[in-house]
C-alpha positions as CSV (number, residue, x, y, z in Angstrom):
1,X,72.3,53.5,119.3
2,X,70.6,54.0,122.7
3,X,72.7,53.5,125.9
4,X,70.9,53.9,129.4
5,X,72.2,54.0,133.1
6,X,69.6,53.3,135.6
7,X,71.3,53.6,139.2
8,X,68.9,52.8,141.9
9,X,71.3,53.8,144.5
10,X,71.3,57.7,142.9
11,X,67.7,58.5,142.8
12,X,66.5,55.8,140.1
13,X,69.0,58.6,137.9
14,X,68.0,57.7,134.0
15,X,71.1,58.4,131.5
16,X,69.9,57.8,128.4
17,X,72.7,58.7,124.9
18,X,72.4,58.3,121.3
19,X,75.6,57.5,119.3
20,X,75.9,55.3,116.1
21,X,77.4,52.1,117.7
22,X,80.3,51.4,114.7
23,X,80.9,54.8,114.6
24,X,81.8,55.5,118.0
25,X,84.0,52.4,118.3
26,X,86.0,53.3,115.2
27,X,86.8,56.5,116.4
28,X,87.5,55.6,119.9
29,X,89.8,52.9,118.3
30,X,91.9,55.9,116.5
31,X,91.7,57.8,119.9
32,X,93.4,54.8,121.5
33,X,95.8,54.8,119.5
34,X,97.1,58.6,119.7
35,X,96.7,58.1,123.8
36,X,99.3,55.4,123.2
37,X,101.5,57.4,120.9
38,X,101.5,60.6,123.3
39,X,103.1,58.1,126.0
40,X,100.3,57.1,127.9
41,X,99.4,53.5,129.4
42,X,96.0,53.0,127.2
43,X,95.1,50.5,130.0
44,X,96.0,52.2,133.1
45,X,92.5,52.2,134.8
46,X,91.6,56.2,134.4
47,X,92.1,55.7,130.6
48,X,90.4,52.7,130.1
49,X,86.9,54.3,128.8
50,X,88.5,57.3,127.6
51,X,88.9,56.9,124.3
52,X,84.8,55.9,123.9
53,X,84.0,59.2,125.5
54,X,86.1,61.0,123.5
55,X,84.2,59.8,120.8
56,X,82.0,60.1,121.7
57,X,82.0,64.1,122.8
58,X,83.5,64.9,119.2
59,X,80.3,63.5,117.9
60,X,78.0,65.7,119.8
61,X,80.6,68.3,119.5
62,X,80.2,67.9,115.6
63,X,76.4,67.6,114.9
64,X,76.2,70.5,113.1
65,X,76.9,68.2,110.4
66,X,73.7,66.3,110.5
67,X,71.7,69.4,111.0
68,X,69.9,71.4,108.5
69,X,69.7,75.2,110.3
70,X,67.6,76.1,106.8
71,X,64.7,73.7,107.7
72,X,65.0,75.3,111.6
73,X,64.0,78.6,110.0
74,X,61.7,77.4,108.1
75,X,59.9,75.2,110.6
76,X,59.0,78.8,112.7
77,X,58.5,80.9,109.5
78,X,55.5,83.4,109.8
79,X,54.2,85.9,107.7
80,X,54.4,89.7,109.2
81,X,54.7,92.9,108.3
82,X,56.9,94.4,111.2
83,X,59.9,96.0,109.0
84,X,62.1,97.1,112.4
85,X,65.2,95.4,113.5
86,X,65.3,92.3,115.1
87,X,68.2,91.5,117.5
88,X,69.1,88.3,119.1
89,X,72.3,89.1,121.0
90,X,74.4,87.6,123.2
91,X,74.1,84.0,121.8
92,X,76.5,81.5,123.8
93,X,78.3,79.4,120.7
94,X,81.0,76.6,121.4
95,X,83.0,75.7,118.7
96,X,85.9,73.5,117.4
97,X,89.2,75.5,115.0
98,X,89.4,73.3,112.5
99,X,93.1,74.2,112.7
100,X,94.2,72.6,116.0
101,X,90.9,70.7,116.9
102,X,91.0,73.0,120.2
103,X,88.0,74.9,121.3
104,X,86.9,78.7,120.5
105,X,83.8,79.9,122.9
106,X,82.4,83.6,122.9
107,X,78.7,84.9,121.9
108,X,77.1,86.0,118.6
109,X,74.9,88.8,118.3
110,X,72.3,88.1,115.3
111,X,70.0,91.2,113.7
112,X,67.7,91.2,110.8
113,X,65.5,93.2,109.6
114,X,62.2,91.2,108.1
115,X,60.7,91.1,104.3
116,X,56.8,90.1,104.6
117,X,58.5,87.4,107.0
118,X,60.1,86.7,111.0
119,X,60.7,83.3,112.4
120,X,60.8,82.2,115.5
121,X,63.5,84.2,117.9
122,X,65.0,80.8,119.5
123,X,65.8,79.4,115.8
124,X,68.5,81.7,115.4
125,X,69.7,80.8,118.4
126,X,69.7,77.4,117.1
127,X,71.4,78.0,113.1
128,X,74.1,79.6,115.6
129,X,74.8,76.1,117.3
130,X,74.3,74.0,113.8
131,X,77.1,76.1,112.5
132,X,79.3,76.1,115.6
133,X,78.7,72.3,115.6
134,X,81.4,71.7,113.1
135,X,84.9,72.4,112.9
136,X,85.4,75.8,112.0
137,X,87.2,79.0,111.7
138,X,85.6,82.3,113.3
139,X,85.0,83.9,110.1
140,X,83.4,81.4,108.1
141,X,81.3,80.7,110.9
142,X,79.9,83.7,110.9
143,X,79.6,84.1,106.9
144,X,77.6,81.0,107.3
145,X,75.1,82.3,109.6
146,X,74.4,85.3,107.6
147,X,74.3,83.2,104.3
148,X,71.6,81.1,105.8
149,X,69.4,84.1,107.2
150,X,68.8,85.9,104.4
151,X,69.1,83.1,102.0
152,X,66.0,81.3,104.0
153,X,64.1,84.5,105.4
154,X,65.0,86.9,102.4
155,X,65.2,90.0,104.9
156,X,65.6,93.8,104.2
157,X,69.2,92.7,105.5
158,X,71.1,90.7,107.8
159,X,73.9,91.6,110.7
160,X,76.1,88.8,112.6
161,X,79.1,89.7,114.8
162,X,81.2,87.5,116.6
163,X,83.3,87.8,119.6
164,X,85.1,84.9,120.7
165,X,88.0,83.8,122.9
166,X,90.3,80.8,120.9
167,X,92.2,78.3,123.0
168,X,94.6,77.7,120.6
169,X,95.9,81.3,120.8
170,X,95.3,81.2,124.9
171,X,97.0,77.6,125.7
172,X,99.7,77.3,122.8
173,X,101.4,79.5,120.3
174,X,101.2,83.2,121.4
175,X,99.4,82.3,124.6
176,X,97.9,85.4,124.9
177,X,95.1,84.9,127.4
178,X,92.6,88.2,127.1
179,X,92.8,88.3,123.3
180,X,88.7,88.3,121.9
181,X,88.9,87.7,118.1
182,X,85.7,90.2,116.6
183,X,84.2,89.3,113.4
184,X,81.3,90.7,111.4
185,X,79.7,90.2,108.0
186,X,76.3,92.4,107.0
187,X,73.8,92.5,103.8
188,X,71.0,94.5,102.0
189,X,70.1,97.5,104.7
190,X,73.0,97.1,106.9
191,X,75.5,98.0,104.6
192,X,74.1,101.8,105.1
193,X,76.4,103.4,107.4
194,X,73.2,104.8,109.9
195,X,71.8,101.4,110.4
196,X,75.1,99.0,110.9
197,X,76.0,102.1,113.6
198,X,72.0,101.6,115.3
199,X,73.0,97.6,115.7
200,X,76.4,97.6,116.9
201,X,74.9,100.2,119.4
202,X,72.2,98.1,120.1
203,X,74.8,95.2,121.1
204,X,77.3,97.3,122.8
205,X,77.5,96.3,126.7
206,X,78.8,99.9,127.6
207,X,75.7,101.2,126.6
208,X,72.6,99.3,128.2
């Protein structure tokens, strides 16, 4: 489902958006309805199109689930003999706690080290997001990342780590507002103590 915006009065300013049309009505019709149960007027004139962008955010904030991150690796796969460390660091991700439905943001820093083959250094950048894209918890998330790596790319070994602030600890609960949640999860050459202590160096800000 395509919907475009043409404003001639902002610059001939194109918006063009691709939702499933049933989709996004069903869900902004269950969205309504908790608007209405919080307390809220679901036709007071500020609320009137929220519950179709709602829906309309938690679908792109959910792709992931359409996504295959295996065929993203694969689609920049390339045969090479470099056997060094490869470190993509710093990776913006945005995801969703599958707990509260609230939002957890921080970076991941991804390493590998290649077998015969490297792919392309923005796809891991991009199995980052297909994971995030879901709802999640922190340390599946980056489990998942890893799996995929050296399940596609069969490296020497694979290093993910994880730092992210959660909302749900920030705005509710504890609210504790400067709390970073760290997670990491390493294979094959990475397990040696020597190289997991060259890649956390390698990703340490305190250092460059």
């Amino acid at each position: 489902m395509e919907d475009s915006l043409n404003n001639p009065e902002n610059g001939g300013y194109v918006k063009t958006e691709k939702y499933n049309k049933e989709k996004t009505e069903k869900i902004a019709a269950h969205y309504a309805g908790i608007i209405s149960l919080l307390g809220e007027d679901i036709n007071r004139e500020g609320l009137l199109q929220t519950p179709k962008r709602v829906s309309k955010a938690m679908q792109f904030l959910t792709q992931g689930y359409s996504m295959s991150p295996e065929d993203i690796l694969k689609s920049a796969m390339f045969r090479e003999d470099y056997r060094q460390m490869v470190i993509v660091k710093d990776i913006e991700l945005y995801s969703m706690c599958e707990h509260h439905m609230l939002p957890f943001y921080g970076k991941a820093h991804v390493a590998y080290i290649p077998n015969h083959y490297i792919t392309g250094l923005s796809k891991i950048a991009r199995v980052v997001d297909v994971y995030a894209r879901r709802l999640q918890v922190q340390e599946r998330l980056t489990t998942q990342i890893k799996d995929c790596i050296q399940n596609t790319l069969n490296p020497l070994g694979v290093a993910v780590v994880i730092e992210a602030h959660h909302m749900c600890m920030q705005m509710r609960g504890v609210q504790k507002q400067n709390s970073i949640t760290t997670t990491s999860d390493f294979t094959g050459a990475f397990l040696k103590d020597a190289t997991r202590k060259e890649f956390l160096s390698l990703i340490d800000r305190n250092k460059l």
